[in-house]
KEKE-3310 file (N, C-alpha, C; in steps of 0.2 Angstrom, whole numbers, plus 5000, padded with zeros to 4 digits):
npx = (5565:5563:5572:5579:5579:5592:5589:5594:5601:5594:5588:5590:5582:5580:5574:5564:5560:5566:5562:5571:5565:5580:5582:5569:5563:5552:5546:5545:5540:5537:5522:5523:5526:5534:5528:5513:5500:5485:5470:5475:5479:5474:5458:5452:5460:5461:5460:5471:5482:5477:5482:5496:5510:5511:5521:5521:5510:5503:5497:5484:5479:5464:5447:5442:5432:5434:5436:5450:5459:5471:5482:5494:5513:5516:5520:5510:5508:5499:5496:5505:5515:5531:5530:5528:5516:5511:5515:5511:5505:5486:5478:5478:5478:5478:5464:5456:5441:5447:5461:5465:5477:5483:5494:5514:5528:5523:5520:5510:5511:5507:5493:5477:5465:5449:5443:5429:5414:5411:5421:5422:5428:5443:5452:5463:5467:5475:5472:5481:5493:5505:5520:5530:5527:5525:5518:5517:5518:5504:5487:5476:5458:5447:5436:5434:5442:5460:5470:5469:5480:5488:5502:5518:5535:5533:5532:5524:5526:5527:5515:5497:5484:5471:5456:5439:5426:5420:5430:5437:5449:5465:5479:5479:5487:5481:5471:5481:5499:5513:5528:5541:5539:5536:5532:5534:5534:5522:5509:5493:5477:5462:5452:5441:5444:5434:5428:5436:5451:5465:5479:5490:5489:5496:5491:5494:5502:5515:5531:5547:5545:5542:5540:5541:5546:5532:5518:5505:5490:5477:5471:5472:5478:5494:5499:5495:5499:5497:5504:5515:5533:5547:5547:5548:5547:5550:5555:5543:5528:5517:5502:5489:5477:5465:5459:5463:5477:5491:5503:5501:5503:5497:5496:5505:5515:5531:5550:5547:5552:5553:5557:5565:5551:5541:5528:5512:5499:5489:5480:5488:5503:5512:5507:5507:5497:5486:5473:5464:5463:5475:5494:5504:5517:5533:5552:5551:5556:5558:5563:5573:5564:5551:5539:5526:5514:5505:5490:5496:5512:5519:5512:5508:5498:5488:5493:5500:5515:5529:5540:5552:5546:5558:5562:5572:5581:5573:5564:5552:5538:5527:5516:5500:5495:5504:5520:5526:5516:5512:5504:5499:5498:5503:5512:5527:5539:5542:5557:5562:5575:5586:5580:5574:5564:5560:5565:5579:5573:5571:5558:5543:5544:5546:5536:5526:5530:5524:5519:5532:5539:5556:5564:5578:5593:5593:5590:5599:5601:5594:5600:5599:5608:5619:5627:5618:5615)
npy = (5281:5295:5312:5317:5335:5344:5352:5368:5374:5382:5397:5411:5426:5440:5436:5426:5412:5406:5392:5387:5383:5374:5384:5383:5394:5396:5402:5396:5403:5406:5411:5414:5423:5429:5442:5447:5456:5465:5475:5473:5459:5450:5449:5453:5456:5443:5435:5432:5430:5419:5412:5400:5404:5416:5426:5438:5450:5464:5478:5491:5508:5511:5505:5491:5481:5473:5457:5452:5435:5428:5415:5411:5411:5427:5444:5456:5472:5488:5503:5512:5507:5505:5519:5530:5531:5541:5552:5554:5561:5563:5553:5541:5528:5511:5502:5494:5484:5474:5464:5446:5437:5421:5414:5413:5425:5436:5451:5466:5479:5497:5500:5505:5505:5501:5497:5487:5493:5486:5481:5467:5461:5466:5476:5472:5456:5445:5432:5419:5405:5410:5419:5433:5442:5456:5473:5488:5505:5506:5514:5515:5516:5518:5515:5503:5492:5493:5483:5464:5456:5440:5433:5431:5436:5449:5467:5481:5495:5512:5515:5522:5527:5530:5535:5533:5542:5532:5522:5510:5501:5501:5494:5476:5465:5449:5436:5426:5422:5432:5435:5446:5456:5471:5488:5501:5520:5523:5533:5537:5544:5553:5547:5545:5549:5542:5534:5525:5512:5509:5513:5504:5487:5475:5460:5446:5437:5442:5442:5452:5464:5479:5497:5512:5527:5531:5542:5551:5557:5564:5553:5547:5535:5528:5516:5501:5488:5470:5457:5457:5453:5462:5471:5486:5504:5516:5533:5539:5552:5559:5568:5568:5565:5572:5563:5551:5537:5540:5530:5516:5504:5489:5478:5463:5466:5462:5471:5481:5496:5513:5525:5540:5546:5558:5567:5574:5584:5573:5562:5556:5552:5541:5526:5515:5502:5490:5485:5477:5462:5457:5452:5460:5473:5472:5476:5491:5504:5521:5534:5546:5555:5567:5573:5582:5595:5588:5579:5571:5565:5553:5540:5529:5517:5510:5494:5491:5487:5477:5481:5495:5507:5516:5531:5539:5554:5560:5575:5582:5591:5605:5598:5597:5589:5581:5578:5566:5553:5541:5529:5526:5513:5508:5497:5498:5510:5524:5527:5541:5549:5560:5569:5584:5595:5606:5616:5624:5622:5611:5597:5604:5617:5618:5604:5593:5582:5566:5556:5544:5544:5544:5558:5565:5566:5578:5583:5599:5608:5608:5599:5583:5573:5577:5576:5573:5583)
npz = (5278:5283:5288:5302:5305:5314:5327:5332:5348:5363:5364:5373:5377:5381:5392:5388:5383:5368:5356:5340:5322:5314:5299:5296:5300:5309:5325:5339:5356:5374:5381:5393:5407:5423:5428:5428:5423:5428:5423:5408:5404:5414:5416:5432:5449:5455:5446:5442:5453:5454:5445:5447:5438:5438:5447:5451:5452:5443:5447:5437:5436:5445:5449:5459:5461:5474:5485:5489:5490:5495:5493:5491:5490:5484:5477:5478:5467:5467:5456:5464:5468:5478:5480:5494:5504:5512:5509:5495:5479:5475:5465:5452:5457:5462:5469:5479:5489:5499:5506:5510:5517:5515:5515:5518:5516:5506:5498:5499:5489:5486:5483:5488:5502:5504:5517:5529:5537:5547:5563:5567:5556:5542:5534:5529:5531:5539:5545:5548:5554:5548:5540:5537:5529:5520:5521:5512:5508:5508:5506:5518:5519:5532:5539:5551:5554:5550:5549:5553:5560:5565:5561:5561:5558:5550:5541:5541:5533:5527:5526:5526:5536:5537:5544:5549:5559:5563:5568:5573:5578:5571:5566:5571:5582:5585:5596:5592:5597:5590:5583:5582:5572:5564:5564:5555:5552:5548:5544:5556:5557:5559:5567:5580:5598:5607:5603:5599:5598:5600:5587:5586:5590:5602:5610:5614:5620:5613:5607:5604:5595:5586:5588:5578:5573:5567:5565:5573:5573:5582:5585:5600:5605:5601:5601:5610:5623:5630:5638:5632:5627:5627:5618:5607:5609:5599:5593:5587:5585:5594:5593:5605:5614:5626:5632:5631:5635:5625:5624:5630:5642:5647:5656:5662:5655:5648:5649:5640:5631:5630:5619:5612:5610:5604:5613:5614:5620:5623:5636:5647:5643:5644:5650:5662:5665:5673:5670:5667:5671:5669:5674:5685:5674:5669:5673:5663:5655:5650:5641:5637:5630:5623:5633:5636:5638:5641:5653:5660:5659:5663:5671:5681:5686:5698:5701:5693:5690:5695:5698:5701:5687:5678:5673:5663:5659:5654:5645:5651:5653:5655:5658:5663:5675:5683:5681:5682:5689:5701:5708:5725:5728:5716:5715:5715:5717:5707:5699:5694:5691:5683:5674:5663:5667:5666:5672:5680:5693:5698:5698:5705:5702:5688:5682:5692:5703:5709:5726:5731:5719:5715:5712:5712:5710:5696:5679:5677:5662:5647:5639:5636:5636:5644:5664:5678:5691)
capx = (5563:5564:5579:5575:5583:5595:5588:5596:5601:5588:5591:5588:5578:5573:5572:5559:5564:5564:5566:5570:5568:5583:5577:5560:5561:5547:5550:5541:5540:5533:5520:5522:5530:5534:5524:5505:5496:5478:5467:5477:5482:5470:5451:5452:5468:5461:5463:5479:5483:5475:5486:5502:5514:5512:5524:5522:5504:5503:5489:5485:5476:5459:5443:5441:5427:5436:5442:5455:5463:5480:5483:5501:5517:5517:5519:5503:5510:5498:5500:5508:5522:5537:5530:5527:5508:5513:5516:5511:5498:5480:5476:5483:5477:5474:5459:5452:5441:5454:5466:5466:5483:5484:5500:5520:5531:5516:5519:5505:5514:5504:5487:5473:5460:5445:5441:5423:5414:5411:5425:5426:5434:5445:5454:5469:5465:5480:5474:5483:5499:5511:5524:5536:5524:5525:5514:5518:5517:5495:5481:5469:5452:5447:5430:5432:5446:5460:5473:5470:5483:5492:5509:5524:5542:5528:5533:5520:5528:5527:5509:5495:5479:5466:5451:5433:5423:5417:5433:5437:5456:5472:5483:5479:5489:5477:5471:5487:5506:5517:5535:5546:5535:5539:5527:5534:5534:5516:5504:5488:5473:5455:5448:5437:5446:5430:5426:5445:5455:5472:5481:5495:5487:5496:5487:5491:5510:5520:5537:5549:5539:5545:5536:5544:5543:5526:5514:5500:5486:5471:5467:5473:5482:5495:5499:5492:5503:5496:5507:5521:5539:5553:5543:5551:5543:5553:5555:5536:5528:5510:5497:5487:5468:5465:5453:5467:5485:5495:5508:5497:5508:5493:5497:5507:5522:5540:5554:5546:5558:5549:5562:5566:5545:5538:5521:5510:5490:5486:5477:5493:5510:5514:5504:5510:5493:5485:5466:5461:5465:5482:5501:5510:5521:5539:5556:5548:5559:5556:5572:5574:5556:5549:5531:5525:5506:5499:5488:5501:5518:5522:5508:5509:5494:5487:5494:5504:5521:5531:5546:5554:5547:5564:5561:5578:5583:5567:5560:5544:5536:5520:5509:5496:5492:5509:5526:5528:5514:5514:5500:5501:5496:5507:5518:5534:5540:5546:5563:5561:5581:5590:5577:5575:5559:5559:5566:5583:5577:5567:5550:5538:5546:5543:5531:5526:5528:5519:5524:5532:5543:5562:5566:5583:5595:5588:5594:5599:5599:5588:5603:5599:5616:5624:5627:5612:5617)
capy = (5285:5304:5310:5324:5339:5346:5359:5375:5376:5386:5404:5414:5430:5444:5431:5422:5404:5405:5387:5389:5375:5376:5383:5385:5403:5397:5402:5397:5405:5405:5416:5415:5426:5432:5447:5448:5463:5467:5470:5472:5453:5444:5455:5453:5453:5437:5428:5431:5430:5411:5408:5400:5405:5423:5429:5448:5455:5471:5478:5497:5513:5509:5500:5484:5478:5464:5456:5446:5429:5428:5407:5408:5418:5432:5450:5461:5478:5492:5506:5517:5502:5509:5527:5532:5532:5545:5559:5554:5565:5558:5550:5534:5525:5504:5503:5486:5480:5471:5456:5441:5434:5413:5410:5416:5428:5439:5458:5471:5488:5503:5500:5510:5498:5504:5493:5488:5495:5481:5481:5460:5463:5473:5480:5466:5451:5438:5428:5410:5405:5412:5422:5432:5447:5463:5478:5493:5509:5506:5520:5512:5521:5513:5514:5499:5490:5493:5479:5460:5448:5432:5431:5434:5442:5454:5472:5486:5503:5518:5516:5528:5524:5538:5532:5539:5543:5525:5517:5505:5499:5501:5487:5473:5459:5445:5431:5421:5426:5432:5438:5447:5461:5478:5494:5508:5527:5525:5539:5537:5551:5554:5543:5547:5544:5541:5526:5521:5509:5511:5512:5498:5484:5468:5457:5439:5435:5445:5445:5456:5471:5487:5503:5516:5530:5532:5549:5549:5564:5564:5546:5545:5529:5525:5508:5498:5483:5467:5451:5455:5451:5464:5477:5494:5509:5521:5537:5540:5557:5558:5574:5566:5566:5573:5555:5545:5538:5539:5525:5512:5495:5486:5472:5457:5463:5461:5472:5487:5500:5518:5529:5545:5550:5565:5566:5580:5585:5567:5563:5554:5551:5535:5525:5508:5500:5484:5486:5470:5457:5453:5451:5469:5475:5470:5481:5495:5509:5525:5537:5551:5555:5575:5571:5590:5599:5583:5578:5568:5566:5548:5537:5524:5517:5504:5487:5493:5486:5473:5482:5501:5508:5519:5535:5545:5559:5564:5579:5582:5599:5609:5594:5602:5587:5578:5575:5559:5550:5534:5525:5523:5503:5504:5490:5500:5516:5525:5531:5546:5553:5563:5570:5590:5599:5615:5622:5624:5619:5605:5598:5609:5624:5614:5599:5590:5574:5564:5552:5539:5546:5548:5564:5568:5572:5581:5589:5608:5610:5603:5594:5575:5570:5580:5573:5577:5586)
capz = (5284:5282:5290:5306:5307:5320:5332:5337:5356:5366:5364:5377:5372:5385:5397:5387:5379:5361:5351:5334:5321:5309:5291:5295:5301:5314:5332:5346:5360:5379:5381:5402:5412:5428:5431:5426:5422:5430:5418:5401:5402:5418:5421:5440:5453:5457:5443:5442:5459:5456:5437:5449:5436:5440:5453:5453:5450:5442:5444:5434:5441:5442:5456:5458:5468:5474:5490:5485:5495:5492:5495:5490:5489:5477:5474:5472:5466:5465:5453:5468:5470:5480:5483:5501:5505:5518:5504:5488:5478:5475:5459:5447:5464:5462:5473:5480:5495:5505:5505:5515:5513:5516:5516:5518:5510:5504:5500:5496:5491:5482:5484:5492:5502:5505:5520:5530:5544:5554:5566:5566:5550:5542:5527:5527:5535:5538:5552:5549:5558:5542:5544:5531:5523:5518:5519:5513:5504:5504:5508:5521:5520:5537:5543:5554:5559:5546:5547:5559:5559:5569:5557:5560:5555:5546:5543:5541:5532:5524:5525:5528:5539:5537:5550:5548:5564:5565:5567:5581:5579:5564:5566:5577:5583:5592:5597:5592:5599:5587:5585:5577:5569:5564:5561:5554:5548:5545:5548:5559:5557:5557:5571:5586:5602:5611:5599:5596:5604:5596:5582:5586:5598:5603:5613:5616:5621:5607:5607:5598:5592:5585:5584:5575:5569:5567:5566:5575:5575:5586:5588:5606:5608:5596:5606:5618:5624:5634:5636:5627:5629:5620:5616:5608:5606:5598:5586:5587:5586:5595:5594:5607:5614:5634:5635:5629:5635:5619:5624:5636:5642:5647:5659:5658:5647:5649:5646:5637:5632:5626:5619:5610:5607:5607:5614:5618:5621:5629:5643:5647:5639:5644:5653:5667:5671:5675:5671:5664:5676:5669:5681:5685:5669:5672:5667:5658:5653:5650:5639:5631:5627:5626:5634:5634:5636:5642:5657:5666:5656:5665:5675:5684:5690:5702:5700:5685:5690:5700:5699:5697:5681:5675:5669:5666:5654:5647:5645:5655:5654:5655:5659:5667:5682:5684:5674:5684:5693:5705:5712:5730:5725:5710:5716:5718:5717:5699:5699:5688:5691:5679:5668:5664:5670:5661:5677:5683:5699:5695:5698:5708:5699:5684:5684:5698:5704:5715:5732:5728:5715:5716:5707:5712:5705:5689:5674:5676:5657:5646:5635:5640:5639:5651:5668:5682:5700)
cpx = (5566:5569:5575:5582:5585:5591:5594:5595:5595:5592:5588:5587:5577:5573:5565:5563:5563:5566:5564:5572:5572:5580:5572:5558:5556:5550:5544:5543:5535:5531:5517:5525:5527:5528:5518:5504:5489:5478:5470:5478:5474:5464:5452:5461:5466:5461:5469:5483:5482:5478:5494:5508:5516:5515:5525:5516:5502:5498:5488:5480:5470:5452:5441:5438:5428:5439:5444:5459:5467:5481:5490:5507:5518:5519:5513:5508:5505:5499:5503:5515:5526:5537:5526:5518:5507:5512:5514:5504:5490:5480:5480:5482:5475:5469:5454:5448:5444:5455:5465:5471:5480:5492:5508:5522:5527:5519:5516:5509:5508:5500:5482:5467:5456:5440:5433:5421:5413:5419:5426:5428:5439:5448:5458:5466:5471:5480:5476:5489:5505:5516:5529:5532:5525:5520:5517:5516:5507:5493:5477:5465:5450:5441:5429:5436:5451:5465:5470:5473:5487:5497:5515:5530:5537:5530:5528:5525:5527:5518:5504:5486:5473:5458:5444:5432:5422:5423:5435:5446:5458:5474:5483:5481:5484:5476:5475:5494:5510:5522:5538:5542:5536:5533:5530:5536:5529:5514:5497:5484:5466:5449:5445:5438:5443:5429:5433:5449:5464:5474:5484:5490:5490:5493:5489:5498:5517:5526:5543:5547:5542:5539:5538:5544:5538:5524:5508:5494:5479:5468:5468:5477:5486:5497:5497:5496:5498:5498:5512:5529:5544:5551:5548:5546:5545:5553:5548:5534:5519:5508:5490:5478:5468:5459:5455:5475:5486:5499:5504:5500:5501:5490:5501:5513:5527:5543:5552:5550:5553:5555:5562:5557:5543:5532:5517:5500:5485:5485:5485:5499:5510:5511:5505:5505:5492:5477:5463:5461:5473:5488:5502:5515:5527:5545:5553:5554:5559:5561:5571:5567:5555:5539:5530:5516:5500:5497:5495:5509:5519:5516:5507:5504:5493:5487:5498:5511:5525:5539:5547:5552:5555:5562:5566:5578:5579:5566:5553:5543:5532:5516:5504:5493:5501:5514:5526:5522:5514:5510:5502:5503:5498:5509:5525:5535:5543:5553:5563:5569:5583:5583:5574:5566:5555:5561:5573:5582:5573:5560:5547:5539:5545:5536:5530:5526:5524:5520:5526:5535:5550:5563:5574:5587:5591:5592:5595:5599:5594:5591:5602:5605:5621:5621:5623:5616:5610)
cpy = (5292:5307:5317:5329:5342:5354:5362:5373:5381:5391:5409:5423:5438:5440:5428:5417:5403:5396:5390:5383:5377:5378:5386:5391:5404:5398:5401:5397:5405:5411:5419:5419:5427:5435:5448:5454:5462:5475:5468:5463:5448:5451:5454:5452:5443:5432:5427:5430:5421:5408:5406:5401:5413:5424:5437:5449:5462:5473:5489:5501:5511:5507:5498:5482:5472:5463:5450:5441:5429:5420:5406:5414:5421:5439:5453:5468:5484:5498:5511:5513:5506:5517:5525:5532:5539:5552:5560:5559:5560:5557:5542:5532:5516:5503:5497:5486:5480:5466:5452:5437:5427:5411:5413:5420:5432:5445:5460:5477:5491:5502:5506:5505:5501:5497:5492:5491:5491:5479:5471:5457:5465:5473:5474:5464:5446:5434:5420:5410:5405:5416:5426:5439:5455:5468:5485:5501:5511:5511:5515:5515:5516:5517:5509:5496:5489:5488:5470:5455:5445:5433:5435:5437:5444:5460:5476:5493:5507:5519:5521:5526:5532:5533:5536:5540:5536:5520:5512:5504:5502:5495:5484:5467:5457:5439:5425:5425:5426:5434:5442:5453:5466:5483:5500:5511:5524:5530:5537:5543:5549:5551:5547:5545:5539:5532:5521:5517:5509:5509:5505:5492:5476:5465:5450:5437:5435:5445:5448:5462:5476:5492:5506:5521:5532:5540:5546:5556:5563:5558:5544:5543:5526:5517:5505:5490:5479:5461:5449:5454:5455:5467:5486:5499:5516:5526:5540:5549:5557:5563:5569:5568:5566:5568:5550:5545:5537:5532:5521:5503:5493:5481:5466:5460:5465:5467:5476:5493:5507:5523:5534:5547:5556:5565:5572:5578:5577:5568:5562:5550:5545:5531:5518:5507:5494:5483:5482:5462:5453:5452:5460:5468:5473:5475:5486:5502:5513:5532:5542:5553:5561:5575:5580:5590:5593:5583:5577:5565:5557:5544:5532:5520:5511:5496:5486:5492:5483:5477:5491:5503:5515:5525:5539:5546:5560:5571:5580:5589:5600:5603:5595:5597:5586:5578:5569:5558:5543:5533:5522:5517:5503:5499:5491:5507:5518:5530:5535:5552:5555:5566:5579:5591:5604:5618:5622:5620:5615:5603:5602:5615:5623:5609:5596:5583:5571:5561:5549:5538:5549:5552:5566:5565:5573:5585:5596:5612:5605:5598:5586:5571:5572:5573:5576:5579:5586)
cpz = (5283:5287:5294:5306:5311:5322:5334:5345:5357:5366:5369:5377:5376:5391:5394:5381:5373:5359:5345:5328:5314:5301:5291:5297:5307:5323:5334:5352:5367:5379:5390:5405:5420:5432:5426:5427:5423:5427:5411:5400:5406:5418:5427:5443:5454:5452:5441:5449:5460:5451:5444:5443:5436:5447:5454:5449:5450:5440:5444:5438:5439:5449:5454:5462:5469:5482:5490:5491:5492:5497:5495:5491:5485:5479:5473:5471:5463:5461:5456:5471:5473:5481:5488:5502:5509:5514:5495:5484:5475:5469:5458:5454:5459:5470:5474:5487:5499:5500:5513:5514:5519:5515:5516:5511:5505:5504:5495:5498:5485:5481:5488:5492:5506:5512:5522:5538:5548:5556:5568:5561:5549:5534:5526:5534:5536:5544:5552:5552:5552:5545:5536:5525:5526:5515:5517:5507:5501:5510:5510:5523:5526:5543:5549:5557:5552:5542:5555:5554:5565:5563:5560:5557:5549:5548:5541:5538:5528:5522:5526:5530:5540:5538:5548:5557:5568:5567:5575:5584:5570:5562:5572:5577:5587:5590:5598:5594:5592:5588:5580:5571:5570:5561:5563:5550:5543:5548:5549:5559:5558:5563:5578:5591:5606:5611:5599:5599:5603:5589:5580:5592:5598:5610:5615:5616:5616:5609:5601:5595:5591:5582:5583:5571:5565:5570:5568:5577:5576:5587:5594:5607:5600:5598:5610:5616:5629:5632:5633:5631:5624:5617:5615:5604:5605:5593:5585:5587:5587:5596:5597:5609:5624:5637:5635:5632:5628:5621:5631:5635:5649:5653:5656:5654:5652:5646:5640:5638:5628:5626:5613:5606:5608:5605:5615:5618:5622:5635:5647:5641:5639:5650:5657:5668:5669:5676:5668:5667:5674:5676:5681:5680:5674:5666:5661:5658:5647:5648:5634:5624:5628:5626:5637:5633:5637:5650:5665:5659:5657:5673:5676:5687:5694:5701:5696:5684:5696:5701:5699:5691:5682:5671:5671:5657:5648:5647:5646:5655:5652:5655:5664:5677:5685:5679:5678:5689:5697:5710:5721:5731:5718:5710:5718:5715:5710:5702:5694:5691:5684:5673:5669:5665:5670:5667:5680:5690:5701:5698:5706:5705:5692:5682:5690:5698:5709:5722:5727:5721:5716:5710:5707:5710:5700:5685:5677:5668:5656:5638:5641:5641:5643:5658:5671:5688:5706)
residu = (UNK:UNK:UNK:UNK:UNK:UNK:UNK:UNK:UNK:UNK:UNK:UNK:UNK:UNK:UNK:UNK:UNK:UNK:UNK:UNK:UNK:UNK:UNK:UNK:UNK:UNK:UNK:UNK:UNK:UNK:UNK:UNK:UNK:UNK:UNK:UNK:UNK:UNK:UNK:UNK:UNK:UNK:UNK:UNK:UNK:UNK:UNK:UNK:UNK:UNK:UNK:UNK:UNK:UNK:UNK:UNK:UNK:UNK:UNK:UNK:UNK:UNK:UNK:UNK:UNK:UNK:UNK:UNK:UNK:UNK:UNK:UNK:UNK:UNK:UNK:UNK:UNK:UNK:UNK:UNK:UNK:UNK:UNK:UNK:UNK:UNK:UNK:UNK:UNK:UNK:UNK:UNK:UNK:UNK:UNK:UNK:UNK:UNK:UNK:UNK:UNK:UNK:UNK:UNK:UNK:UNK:UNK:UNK:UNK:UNK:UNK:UNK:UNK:UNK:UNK:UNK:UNK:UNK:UNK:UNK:UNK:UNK:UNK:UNK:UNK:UNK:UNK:UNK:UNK:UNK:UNK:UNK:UNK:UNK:UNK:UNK:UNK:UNK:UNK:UNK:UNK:UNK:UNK:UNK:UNK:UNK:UNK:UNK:UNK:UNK:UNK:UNK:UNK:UNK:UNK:UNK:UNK:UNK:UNK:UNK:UNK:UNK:UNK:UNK:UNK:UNK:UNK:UNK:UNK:UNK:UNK:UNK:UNK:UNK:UNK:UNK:UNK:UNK:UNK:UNK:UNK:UNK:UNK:UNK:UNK:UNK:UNK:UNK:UNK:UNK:UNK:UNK:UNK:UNK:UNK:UNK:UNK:UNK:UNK:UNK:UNK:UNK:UNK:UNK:UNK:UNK:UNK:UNK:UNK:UNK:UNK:UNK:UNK:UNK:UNK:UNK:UNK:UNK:UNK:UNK:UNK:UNK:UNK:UNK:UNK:UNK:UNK:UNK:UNK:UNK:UNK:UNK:UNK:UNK:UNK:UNK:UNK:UNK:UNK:UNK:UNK:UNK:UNK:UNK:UNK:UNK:UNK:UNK:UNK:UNK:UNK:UNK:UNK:UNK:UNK:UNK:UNK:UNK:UNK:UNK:UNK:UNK:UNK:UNK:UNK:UNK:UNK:UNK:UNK:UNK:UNK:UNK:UNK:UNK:UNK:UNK:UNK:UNK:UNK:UNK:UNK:UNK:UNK:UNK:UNK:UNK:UNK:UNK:UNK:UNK:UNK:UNK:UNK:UNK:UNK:UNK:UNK:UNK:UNK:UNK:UNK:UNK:UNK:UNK:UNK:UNK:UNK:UNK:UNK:UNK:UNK:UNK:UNK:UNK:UNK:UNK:UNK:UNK:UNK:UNK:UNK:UNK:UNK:UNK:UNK:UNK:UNK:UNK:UNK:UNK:UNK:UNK:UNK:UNK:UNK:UNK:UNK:UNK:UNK:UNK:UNK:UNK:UNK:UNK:UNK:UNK:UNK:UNK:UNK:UNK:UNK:UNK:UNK:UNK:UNK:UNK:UNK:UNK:UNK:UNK:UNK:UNK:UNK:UNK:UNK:UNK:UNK:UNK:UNK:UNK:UNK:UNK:UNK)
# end
């Protein structure tokens, strides 16, 4: 019987598994890895996307007439991986259709998705009950509608949403409740207020939400809230539209806090109503925002709230109807104390407020953290 010769231990190469049989000089080697390359290795993201031994799909500058299902947890990485969508200059773009992600722990960075226009669409699709992805750093050319998902603990950032005339919505949560979802320091552009419903929209009993730092220019409405619970909407910066509230709590939410935005040339800044047949908004508080050159600054309209909305130590100025309004048939009166005016000697010499409005005291400067008189 022919006597076998001893193997060499596995040597570990690079991170790839060499055997080597003693003597014979012959190695064999795995030729699997990790990370796939689109096209130099797979021709489509998809079929690498569908090889399960690829966890990071790297896909090169290039268009891809493709809309790719994502059924498992991966990595895609466009060739703008880990740069800002926000700033970066144009070229060396990967350039797909969309993504319909299927399943958790999914992130899509450096891309540019050229979404569709039919508005019961959209550019990124993730409507199943998953949870755990990651958008970011992608260019959404956005004729239509440019993100819809149901999943949760999902964050949206550094992306860049550029809307034609046609668009309808950006990013919308619906039909199913989710939680725990963060969108932000993207930028919003290009849309028609007329046609547009908002950039941000939760819709079906969301809790947890962050909006954050987000740009928003001429689309109108960077948010509209209905049914949510835990809502912050903060750091924002809107160049608004005099057809559109920029910040619209919709009916039905809870414990909405809107802090440090700065809004201007809206119809309205901030908007409290109840035009859907939902309950009256509950806890909404209203801080340290410079709502400026808009219609009404702080609007409250009929049915729009079961309790006080809370508006202290903002800056309200030059809005050309009101800086604080309030619905006879609001629901209850807005406390709008401590906040500055533009005028030493506060609204009427400033902005105006309406009935139904506690205004006093009031800033005398226009630092927010001093005390009011």
């Amino acid at each position: 019987m022919k006597a076998i010769r001893k193997m060499r231990p596995l040597l570990i190469v690079g991170g790839v598994v060499a055997l080597t049989a003693a003597g014979s000089g012959v190695s064999f080697a795995s030729t699997r890895s990790s990370a796939c390359n689109v096209p130099a290795r797979y021709p489509t993201i998809l079929s690498a996307v569908d090889d399960t031994g690829c966890k990071t799909v790297q896909v090169a500058p290039g268009a891809y007439t493709e809309s790719v299902t994502v059924s498992r947890s991966l990595t895609l990485q466009g060739a703008q991986a880990g740069q800002d969508a926000r700033s970066r200059r144009a070229g060396r773009e990967s350039v797909v259709n969309g993504f319909t992600v299927k399943a958790d722990n999914v992130t899509v960075d450096g891309f540019t998705v050229n979404g569709p226009a039919d508005q019961g669409s959209a550019g990124l699709v993730m409507q199943g009950a998953n949870s755990g992805e990651t958008i970011q750093n992608n260019i959404f050319n956005n004729p239509g509608r440019a993100a819809s998902f149901t999943t949760s603990r999902t964050v949206f950032r550094r992306n860049a949403v550029k809307n034609t005339a046609t668009a309808g919505d950006g990013f919308q949560g619906n039909s199913t409740a989710v939680h725990d979802v963060t969108i932000a320091d993207n930028n919003f552009s290009g849309a028609d207020p007329s046609k547009y419903n908002a950039d941000v929209t939760f819709i079906e009993g969301d809790k947890n939400l962050t909006v954050s730092g987000n740009r928003s220019t001429g689309d109108g409405t960077l948010v509209a809230l209905f049914k949510t619970t835990g809502a912050k909407i903060t750091g924002n910066t809107v160049t608004g539209s005099k057809s559109s509230s920029a910040i619209y709590i919709g009916g039905t939410d809870h414990a909405v806090t809107v802090s440090d935005n700065t809004i201007s040339d809206a119809g309205t800044a901030v908007k409290v109503a109840n035009d859907f047949g939902g309950t009256p908004n509950s806890a909404v508080t209203i801080t340290r925002n410079t709502l400026r050159r808009n219609q009404y600054g702080v609007n409250v309209a009929k049915g729009g709230t079961s309790d006080p909305v809370r508006a202290n130590r903002n800056t309200i100025t030059g809005n050309a109807l009101y800086g604080v309004f309030n619905d006879p048939a609001a629901g209850a009166d807005t406390d709008a104390t401590c906040n500055w005016w533009g005028d030493v000697r506060g609204p009427g010499h400033g902005d105006k407020v309406s009935a139904n409005v506690t205004y006093k005291p009031w800033l005398k400067l226009s630092s927010l953290f001093l005390g009011c008189h």
